[in-house]
C-alpha positions as protocol buffer text, in pm:
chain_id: "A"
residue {
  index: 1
  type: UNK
  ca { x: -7202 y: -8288 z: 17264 }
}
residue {
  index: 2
  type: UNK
  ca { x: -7432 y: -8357 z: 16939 }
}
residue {
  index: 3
  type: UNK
  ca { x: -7723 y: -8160 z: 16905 }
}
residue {
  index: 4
  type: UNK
  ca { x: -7981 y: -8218 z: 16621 }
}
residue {
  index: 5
  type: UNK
  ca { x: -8209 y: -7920 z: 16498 }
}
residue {
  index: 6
  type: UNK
  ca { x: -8507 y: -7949 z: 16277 }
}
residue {
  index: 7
  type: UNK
  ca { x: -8591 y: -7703 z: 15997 }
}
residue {
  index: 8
  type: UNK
  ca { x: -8722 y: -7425 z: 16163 }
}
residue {
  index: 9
  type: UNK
  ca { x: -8389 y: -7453 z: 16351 }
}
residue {
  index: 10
  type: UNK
  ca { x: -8561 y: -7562 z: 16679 }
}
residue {
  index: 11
  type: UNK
  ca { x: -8338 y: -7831 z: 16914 }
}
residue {
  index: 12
  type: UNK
  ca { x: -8482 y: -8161 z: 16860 }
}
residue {
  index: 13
  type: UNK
  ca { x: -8195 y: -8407 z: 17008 }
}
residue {
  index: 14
  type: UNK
  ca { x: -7876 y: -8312 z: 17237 }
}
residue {
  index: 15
  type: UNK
  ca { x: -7662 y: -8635 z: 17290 }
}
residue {
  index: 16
  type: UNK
  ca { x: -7339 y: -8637 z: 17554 }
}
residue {
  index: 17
  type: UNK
  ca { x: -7034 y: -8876 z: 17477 }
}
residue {
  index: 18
  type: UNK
  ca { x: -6873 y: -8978 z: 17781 }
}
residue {
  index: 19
  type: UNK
  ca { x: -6497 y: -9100 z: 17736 }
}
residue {
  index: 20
  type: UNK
  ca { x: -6491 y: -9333 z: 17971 }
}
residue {
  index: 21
  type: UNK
  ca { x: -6802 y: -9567 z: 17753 }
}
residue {
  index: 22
  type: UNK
  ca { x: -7040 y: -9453 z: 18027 }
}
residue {
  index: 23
  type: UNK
  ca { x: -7428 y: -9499 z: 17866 }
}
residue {
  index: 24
  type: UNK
  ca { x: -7471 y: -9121 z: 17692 }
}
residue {
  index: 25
  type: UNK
  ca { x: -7694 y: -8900 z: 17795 }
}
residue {
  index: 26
  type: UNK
  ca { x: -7940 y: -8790 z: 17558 }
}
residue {
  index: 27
  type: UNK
  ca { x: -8271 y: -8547 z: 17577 }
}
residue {
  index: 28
  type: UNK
  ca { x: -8466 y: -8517 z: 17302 }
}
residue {
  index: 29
  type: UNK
  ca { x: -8724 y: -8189 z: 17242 }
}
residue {
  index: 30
  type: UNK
  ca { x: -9089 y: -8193 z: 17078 }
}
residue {
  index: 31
  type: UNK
  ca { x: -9273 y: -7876 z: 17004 }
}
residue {
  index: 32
  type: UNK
  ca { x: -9580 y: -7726 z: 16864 }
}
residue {
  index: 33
  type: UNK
  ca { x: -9675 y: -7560 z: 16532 }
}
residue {
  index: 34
  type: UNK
  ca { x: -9643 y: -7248 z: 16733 }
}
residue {
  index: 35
  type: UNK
  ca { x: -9268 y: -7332 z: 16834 }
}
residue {
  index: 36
  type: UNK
  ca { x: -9310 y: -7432 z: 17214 }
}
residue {
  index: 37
  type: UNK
  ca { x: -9130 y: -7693 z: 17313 }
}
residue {
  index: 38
  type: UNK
  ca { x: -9395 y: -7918 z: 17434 }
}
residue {
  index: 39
  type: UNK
  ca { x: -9194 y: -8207 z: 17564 }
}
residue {
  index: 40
  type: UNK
  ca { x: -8868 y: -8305 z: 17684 }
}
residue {
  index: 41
  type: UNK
  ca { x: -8763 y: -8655 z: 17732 }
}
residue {
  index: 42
  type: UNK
  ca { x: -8429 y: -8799 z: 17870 }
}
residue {
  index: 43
  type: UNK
  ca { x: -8266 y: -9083 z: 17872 }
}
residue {
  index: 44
  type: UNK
  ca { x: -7960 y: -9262 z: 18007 }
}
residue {
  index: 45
  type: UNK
  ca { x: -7805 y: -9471 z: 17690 }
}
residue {
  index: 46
  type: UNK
  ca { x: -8154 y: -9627 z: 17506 }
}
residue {
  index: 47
  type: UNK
  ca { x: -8305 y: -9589 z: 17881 }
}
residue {
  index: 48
  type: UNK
  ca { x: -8631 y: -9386 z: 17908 }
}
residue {
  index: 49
  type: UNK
  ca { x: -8552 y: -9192 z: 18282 }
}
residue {
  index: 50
  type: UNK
  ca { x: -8807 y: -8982 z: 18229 }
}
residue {
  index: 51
  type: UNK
  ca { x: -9017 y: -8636 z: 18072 }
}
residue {
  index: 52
  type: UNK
  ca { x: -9137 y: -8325 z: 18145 }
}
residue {
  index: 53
  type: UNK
  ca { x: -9515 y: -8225 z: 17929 }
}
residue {
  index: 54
  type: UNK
  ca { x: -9524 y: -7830 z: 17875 }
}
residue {
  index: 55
  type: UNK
  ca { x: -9841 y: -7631 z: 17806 }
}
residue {
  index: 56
  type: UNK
  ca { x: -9918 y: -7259 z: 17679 }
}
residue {
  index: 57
  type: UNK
  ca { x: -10179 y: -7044 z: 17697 }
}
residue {
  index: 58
  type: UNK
  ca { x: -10303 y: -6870 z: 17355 }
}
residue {
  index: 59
  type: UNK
  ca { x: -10028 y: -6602 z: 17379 }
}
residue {
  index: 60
  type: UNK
  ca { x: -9813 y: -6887 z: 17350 }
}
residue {
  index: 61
  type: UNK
  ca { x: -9710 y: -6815 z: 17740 }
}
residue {
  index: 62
  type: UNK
  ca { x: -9598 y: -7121 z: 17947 }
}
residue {
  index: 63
  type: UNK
  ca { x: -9888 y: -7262 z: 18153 }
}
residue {
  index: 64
  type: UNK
  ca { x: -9821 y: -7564 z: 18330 }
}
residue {
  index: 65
  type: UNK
  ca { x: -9487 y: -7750 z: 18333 }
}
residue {
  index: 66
  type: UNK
  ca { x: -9501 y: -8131 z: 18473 }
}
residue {
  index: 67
  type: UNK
  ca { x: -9203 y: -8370 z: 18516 }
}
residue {
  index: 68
  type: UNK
  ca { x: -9286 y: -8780 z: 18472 }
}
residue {
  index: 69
  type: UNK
  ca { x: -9084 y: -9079 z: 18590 }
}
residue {
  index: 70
  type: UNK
  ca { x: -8946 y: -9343 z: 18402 }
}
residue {
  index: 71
  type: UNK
  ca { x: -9265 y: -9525 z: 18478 }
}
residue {
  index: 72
  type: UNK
  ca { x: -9496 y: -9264 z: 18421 }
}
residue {
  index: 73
  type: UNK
  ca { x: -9560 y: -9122 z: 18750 }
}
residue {
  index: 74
  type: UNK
  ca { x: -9592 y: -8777 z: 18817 }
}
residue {
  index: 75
  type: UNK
  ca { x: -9349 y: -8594 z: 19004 }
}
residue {
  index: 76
  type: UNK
  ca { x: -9384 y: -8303 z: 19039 }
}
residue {
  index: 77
  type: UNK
  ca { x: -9618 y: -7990 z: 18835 }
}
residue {
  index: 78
  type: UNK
  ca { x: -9568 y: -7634 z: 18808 }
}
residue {
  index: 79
  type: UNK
  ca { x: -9869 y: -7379 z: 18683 }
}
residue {
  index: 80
  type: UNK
  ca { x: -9843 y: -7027 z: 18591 }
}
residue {
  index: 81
  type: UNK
  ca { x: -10059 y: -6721 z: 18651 }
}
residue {
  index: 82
  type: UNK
  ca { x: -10017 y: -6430 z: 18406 }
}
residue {
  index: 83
  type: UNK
  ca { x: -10137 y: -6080 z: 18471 }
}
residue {
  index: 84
  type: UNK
  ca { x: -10395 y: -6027 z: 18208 }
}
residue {
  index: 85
  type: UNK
  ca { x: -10339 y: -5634 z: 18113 }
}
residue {
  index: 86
  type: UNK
  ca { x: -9934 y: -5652 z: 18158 }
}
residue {
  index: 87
  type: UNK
  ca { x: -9828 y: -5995 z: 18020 }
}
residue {
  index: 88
  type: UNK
  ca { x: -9582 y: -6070 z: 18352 }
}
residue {
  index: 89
  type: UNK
  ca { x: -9592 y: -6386 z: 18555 }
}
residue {
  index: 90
  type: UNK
  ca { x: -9807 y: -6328 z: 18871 }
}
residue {
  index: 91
  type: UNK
  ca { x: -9733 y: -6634 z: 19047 }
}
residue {
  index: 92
  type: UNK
  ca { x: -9608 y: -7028 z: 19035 }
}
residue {
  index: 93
  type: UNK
  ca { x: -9761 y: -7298 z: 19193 }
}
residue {
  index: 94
  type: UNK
  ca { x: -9632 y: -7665 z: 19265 }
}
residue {
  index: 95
  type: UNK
  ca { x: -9855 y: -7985 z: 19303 }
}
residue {
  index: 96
  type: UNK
  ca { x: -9887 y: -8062 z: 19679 }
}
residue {
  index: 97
  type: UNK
  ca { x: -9830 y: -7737 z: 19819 }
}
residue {
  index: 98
  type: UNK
  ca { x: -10128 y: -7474 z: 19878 }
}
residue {
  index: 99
  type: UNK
  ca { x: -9844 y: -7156 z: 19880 }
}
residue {
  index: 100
  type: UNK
  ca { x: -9747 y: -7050 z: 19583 }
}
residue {
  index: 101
  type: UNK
  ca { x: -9381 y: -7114 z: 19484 }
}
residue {
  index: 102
  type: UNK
  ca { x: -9324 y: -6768 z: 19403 }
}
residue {
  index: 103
  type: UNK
  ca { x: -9533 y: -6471 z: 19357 }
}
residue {
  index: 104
  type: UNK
  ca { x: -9464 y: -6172 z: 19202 }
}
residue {
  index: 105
  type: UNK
  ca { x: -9588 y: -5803 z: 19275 }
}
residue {
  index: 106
  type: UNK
  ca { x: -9475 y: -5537 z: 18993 }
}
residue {
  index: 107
  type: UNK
  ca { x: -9481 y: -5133 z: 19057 }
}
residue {
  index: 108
  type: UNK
  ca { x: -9556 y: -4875 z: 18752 }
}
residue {
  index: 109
  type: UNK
  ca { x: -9272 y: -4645 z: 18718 }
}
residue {
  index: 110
  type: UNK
  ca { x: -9509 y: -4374 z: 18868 }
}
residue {
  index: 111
  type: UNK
  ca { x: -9624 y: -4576 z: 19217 }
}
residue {
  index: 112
  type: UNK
  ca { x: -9218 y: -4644 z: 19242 }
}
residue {
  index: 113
  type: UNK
  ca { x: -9162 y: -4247 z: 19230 }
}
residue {
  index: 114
  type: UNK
  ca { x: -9407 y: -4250 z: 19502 }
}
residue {
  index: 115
  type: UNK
  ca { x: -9249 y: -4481 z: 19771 }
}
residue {
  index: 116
  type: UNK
  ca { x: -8906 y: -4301 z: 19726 }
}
């Protein structure tokens, strides 16, 4: 395995030698001035198979995470909710489902004293 950094020492490239001369398997990263990775892109030898686009709020917090096709397509898209006062993730939701994926309920020390 090869893996390229730039200079703030972020992964840029990570490249998998097969062997056998299968095609390798390479993703490459892309990020923001802030340091989120902002893309990730695979590929099968030279081979686009596809990307996933990532978003953050302005406390540089993941917001929305959505995976492409080869061709462009979307596949699939996951959003986050964060808890305004705390910081902590509050719930994820996928594209074409009106449940949340997960959803999170958090307990001060104090109210966890109180169910015991």
């Amino acid at each position: 395995c090869d893996i390229t950094r730039d200079e703030n020492g972020n992964e840029t490239r990570r490249t998998f030698h097969f062997a056998d001369g299968s095609p390798d398997l390479v993703t490459e990263f892309e990020y923001d001035g802030n340091g989120n990775n902002t893309k990730i892109t695979s590929y099968t030898g030279d081979i686009c198979t596809g990307w996933h686009e990532l978003t953050y709020d302005d406390d540089n917090r993941k917001s929305s995470d959505t995976q492409y096709s080869a061709d462009g397509t979307e596949e699939c898209a996951w959003r986050y909710t964060y808890d305004k006062k705390s910081g902590e993730i509050l719930q994820v939701d996928v594209t074409g489902s009106d449940m949340p994926l997960y959803q999170y309920e958090y307990l001060r020390l104090s109210e966890y004293r109180k169910q015991k």
